[in-house]
Wavefront OBJ file of the C-alpha trace (Angstrom):
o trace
v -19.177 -32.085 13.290
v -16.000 -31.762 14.660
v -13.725 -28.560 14.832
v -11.590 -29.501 12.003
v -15.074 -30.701 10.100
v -16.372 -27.606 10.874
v -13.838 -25.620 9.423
v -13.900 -27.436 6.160
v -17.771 -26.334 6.078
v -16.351 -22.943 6.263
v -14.129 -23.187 3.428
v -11.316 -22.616 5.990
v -8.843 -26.097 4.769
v -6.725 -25.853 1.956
v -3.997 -28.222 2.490
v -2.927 -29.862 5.964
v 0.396 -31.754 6.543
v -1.159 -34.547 8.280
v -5.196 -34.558 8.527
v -5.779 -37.384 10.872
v -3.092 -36.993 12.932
v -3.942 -32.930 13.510
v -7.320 -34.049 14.017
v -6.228 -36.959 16.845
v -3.788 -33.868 18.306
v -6.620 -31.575 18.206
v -8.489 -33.643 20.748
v -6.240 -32.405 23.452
v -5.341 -28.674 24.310
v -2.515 -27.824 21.906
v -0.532 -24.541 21.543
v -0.771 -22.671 17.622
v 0.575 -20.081 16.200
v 0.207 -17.376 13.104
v 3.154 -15.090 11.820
v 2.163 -11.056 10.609
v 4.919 -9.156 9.334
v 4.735 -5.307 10.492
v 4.897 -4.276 6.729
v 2.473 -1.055 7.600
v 1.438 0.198 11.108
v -2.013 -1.151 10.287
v -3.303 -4.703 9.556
v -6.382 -4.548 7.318
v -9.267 -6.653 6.485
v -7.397 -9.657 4.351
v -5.374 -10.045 7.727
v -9.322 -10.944 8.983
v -8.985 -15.024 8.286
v -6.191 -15.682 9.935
v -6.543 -13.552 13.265
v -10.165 -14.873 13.732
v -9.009 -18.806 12.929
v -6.286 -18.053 16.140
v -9.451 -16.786 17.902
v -11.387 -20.287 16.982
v -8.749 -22.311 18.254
v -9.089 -20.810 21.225
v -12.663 -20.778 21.589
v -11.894 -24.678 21.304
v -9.879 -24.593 23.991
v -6.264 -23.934 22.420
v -3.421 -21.430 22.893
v -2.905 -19.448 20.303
v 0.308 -17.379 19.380
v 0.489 -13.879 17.543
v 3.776 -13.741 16.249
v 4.580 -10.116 14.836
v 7.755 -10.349 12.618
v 9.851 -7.930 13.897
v 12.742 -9.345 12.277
v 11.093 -10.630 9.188
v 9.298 -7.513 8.082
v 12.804 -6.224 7.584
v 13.324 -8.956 4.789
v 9.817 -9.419 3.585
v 7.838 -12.507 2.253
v 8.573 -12.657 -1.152
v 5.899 -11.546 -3.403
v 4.905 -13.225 -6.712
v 6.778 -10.117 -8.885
v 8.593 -7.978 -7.563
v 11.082 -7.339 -4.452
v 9.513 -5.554 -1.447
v 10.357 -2.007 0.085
v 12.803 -2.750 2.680
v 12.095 -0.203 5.637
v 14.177 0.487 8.372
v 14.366 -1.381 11.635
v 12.995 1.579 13.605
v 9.436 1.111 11.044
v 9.455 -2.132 11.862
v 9.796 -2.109 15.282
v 7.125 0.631 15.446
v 4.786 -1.173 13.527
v 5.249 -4.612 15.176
v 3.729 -2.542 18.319
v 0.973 -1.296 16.440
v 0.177 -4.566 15.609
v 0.382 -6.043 18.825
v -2.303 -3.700 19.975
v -5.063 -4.604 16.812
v -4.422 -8.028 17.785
v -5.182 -7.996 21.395
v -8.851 -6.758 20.590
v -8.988 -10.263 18.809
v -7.495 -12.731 21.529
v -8.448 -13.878 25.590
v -5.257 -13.586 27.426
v -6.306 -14.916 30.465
v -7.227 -18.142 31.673
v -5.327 -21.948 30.553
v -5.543 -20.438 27.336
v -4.485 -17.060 27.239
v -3.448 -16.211 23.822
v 0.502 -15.030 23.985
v 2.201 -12.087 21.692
v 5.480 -12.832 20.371
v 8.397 -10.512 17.801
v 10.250 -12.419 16.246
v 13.056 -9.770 17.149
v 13.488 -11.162 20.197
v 15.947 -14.068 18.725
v 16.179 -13.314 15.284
v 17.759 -9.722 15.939
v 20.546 -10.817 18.037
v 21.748 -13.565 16.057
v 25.622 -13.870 14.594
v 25.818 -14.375 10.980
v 28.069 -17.610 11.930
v 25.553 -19.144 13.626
v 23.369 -18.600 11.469
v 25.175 -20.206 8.415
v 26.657 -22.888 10.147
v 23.172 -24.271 12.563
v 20.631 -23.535 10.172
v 22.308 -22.847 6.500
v 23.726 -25.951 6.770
v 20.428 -27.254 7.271
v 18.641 -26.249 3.795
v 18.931 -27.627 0.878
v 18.537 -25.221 -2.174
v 17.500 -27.615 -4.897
v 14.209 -28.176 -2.133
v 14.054 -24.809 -1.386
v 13.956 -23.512 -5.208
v 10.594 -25.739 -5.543
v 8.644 -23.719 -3.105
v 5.961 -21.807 -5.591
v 6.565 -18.269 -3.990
v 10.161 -18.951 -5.153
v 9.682 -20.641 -8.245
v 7.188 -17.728 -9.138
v 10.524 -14.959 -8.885
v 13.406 -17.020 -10.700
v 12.666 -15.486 -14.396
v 11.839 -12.185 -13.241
v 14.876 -12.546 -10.205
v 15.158 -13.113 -6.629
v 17.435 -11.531 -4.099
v 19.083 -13.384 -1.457
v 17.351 -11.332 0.968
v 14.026 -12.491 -0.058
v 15.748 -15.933 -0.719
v 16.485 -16.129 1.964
v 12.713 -15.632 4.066
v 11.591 -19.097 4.311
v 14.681 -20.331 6.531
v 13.705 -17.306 9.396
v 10.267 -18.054 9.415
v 11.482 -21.566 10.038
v 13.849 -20.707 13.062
v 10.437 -19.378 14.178
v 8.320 -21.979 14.210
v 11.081 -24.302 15.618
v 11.988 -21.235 18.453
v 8.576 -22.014 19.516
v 8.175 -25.213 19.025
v 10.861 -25.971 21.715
v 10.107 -22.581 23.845
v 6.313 -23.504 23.552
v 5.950 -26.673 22.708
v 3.691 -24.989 20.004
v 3.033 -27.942 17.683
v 0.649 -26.724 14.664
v 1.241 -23.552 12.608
v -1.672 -22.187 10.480
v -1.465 -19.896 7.251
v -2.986 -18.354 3.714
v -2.202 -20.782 0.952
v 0.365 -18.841 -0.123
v 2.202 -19.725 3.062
v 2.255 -23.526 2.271
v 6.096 -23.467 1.399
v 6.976 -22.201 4.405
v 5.006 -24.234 6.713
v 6.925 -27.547 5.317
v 9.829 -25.697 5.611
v 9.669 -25.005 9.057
v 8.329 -28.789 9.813
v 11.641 -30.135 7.902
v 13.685 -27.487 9.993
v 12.455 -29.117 13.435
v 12.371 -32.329 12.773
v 15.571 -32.384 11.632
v 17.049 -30.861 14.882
v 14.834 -32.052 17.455
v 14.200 -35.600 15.764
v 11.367 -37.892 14.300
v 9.823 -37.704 17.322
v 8.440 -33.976 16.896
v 4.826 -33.790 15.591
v 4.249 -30.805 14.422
v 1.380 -29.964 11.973
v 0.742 -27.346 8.934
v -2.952 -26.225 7.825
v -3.711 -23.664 5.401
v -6.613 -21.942 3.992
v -7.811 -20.609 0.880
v -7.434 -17.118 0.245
v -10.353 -14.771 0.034
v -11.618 -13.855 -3.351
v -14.024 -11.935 -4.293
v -16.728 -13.603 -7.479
v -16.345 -10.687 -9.499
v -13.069 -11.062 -10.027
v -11.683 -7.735 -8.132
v -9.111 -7.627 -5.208
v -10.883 -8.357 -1.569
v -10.061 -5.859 1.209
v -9.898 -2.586 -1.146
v -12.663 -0.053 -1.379
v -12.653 2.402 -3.876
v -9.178 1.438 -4.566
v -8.234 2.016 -0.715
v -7.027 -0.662 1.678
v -9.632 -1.217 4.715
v -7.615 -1.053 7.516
v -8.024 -2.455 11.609
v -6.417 0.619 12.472
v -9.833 3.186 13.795
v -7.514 6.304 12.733
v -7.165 4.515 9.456
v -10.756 3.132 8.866
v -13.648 4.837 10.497
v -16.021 2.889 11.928
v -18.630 4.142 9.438
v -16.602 2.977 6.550
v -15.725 -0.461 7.990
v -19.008 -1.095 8.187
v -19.971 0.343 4.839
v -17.711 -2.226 3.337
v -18.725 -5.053 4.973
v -22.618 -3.724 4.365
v -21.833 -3.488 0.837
v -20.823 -6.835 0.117
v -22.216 -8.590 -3.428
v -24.866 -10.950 -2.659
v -22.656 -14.075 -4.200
v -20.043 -12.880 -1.816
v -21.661 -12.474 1.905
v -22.463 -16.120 2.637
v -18.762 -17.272 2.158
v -17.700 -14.043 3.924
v -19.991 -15.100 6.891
v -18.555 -18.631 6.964
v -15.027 -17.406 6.712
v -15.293 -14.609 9.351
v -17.875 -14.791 11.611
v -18.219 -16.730 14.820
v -21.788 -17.223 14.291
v -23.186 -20.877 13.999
v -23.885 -22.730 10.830
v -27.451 -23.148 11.631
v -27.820 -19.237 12.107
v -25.623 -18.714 9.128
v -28.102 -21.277 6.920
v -30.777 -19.192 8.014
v -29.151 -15.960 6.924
v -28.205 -17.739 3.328
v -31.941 -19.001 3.581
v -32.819 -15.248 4.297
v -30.897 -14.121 1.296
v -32.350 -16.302 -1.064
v -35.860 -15.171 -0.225
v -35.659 -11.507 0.653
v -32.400 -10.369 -0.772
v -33.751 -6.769 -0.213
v -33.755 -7.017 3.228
v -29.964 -7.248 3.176
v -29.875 -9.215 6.718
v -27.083 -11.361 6.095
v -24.776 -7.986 4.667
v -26.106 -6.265 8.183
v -25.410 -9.198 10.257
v -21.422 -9.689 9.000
v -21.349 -5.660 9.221
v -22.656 -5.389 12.620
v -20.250 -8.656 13.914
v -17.040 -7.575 12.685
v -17.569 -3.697 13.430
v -18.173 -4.523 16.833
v -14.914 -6.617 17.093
v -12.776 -3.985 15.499
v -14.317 -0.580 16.434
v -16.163 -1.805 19.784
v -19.950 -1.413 20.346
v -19.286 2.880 20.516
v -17.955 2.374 17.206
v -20.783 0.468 16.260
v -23.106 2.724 17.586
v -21.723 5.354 15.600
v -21.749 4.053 12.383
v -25.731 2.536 12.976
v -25.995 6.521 13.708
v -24.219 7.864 10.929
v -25.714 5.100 8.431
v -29.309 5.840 9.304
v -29.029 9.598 9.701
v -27.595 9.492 6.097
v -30.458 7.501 5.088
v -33.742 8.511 6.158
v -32.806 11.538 8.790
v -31.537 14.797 8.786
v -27.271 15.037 8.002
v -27.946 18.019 10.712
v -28.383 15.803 13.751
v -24.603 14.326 13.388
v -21.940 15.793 14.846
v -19.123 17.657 12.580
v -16.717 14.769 12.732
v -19.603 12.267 12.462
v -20.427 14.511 9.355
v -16.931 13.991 7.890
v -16.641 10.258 8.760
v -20.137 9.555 6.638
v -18.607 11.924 3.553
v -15.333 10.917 3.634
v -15.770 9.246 0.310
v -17.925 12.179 -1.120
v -17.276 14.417 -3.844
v -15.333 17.338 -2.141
v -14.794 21.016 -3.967
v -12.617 23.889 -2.248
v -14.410 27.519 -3.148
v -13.841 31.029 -1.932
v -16.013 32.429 0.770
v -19.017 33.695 -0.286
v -19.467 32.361 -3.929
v -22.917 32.322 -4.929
v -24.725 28.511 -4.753
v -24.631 28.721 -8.491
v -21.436 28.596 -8.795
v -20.448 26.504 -6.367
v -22.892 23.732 -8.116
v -20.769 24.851 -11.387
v -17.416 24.027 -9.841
v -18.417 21.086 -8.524
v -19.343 19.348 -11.575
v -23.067 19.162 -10.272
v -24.272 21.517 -12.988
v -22.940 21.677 -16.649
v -23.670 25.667 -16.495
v -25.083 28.083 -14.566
v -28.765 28.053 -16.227
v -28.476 24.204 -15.312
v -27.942 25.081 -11.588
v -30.427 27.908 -11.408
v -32.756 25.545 -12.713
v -31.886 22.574 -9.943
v -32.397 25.362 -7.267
v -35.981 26.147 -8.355
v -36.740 22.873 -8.997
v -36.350 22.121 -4.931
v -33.482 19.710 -6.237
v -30.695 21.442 -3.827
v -30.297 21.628 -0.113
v -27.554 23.081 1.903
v -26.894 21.683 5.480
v -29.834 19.401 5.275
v -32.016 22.506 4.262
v -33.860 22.675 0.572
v -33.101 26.340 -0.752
v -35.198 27.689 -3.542
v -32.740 31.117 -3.112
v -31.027 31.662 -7.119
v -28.767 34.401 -5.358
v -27.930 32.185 -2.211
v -24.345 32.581 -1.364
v -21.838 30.443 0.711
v -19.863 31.368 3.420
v -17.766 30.356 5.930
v -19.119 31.364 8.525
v -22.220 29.907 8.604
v -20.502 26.661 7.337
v -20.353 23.421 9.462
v -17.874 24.277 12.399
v -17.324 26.905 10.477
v -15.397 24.656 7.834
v -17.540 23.049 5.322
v -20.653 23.161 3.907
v -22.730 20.360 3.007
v -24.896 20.351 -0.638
v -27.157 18.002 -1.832
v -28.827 17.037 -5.067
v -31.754 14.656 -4.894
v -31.560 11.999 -2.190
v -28.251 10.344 -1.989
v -25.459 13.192 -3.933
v -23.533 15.036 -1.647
v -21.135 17.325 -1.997
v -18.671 18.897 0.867
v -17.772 22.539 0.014
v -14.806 23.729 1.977
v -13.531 27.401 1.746
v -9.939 28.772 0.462
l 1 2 3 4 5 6 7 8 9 10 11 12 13 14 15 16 17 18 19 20 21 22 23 24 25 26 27 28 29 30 31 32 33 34 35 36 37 38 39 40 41 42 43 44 45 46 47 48 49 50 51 52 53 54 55 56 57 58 59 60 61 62 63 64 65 66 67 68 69 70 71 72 73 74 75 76 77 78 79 80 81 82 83 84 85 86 87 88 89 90 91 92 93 94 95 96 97 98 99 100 101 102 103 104 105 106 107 108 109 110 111 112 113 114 115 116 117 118 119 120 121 122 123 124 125 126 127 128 129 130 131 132 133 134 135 136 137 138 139 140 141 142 143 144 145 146 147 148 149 150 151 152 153 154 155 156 157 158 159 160 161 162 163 164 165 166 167 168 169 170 171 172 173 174 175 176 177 178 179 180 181 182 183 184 185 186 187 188 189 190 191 192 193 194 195 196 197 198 199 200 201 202 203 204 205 206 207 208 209 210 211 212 213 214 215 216 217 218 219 220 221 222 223 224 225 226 227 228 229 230 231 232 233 234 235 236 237 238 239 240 241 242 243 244 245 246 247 248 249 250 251 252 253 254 255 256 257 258 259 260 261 262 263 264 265 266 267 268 269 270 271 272 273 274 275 276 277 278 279 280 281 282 283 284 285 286 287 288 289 290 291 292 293 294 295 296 297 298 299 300 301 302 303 304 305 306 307 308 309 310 311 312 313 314 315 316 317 318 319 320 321 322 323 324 325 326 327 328 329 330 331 332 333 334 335 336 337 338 339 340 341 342 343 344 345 346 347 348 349 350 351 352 353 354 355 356 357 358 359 360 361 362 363 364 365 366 367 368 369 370 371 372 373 374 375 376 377 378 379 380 381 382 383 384 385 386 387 388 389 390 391 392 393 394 395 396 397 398 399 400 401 402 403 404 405 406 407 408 409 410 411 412 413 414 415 416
């Protein structure tokens, strides 16, 4: 199959401006670009789609742009409800570089194809209002503009001109590069279909009929259950290593539903449909074995955290598993609990009542009864001591304490 053949295999086409003619442009090198708005100083894992499809298109031999809207993240894509937080242009700015960092661990810079970083700042922010009414308002009609969905979706609920107003800047982008570039296709969510044809109206109206340029979308990711893709435990996994460990990136890519991982696997990793059929062929045989869950975890970890963070969350995942919590390092120890129940006590409370606070015992007959039962160890050691105290100073780094109940309950005790 071909590259755009392959990508509808993937689940990676949603709608395309032009299929045969992107496909007859494909056959040549051609120059791409994505758009990211700086809305946080961390992209996170429903970013994932569209940074790896830049880094296909160059593995076929394209030149992908990042563009990081500098500009735009001070107006904000309009959402389906509400208006966005407007931040200042000092955020902004400091999250567009952020940005730029996460995705340079994604694209080749060097060679024909070197992958280029753009801000959208860089024309947008020095523009006069004049010129921009009078060589680009001018050029929008608002009757077409009021039947893109993501505007449609805000005029009973109410739409600022600010937000309005989005669609014709991302345009000035796309035709910015189109003539500084010659960058000819633009990909996107679905949700970005409106302003794709926007922008292609925009530059073929100033540069002409003959300008090809191409839109392609693809379907957003959604999870079978129902629930929101990229959250864990209600909390956004993030690209950003100071955000995300590595441990819990991997976690959540480890912990994907078995209805879930093969389209995950299509969608994300660069792996080849025969070796994904044989993971989905895996799956269907010896679910237990998890292999497709561990091979997505172990590709993307590796992309975002490196192979040291990789290495550390293997480490962290089997010492939580089937070693002893004792052989990990304090902050390898707080990486793997992160998500654990956590209880602040005063030094030297009795193990008793530190189960007690904790919620792990309904009374303290319950937890003297856990402690003789062998049920309870503390730093990776089973205690059978009913008078065992805590303290601080023979705590973790001399900051927490680790309990556990049975196999898999931990607690972290930290000291007021």
């Amino acid at each position: 199959m071909d590259f755009i053949e392959e990508l509808q295999w993937r689940g990676l086409v949603k709608d395309v401006t032009d299929l045969d003619g992107l496909k007859e442009t494909l056959k040549q090198p051609v120059t791409i670009y994505c758009g990211f708005d700086p809305t946080a100083d961390s992209l996170h894992v429903g970013h994932l789609q569209q940074i790896i499809l830049l880094r296909r298109y160059q593995k076929a031999g394209h030149r992908p742009i990042a563009l990081c809207g500098g500009f735009t993240g001070m107006i904000g894509d309009p959402r389906p409800t509400t208006e966005r937080k407007l931040l200042t242009h000092e955020e902004v700015l400091h999250n567009a570089e952020c940005i730029k960092d996460q995705l340079a661990k994604f694209l080749s810079f060097d060679g024909d194809n070197g992958a280029i970083m753009e801000n959208n700042n860089n024309w947008l922010g020095s523009m006069k209002l004049l010129d921009y009414l009078r060589d680009y308002g001018k050029l929008f009609n608002v009757s077409y503009m009021l039947q893109k969905d993501t505007i449609k979706k805000r005029l009973e609920s109410g739409i600022s001109y600010t937000e309005f107003s989005y669609t014709i800047m991302q345009a000035m982008d796309w035709l910015h590069l189109y003539k500084t570039y010659n960058c000819r296709i633009q990909i996107g969510g679905s949700d970005q279909w409106g302003n794709l044809t926007t922008g292609m109206e925009l530059i073929r109206k100033v540069l002409g009929d003959d300008a090809k340029p191409y839109g392609i979308t693809s379907p957003l990711i959604t999870k079978s259950d129902g629930s929101k893709f990229g959250k864990s435990e209600g909390k956004n996994i993030w690209l950003d290593p100071a955000r995300t460990s590595a441990y819990e990136f991997y976690q959540f890519w480890l912990n994907t539903p078995d209805a879930d991982v093969i389209d995950y696997l299509k969608r994300l990793s660069f792996r080849t449909p025969e070796e994904i059929m044989a993971l989905e062929t895996s799956l269907a045989e010896h679910p237990e074995y998890r292999e497709a869950q561990k091979a997505l975890a172990e590709e993307l970890t590796r992309i975002v955290h490196g192979e040291e963070g990789l290495a550390k969350a293997l480490k962290i995942t089997e010492t939580f598993f089937r070693g002893n919590i004792m052989d990990l390092t304090p902050q390898e120890m707080r990486e793997g609990l992160a998500d654990a129940q956590k209880v602040a006590v005063a030094d030297g409370v009795t193990l008793i009542d530190a189960l007690v606070e904790a919620g792990v015992s309904r009374s303290k007959s319950d937890a003297r009864k856990l402690i003789q039962q062998g049920s309870i160890s503390v730093n990776g050691v089973k205690t059978a001591e009913i008078d065992r105290v805590l303290t601080k100073a023979e705590a973790v780094d001399e900051s927490f304490s680790i309990l556990r109940k049975g196999k898999k309950n931990y607690i972290v005790v930290t000291f007021d």
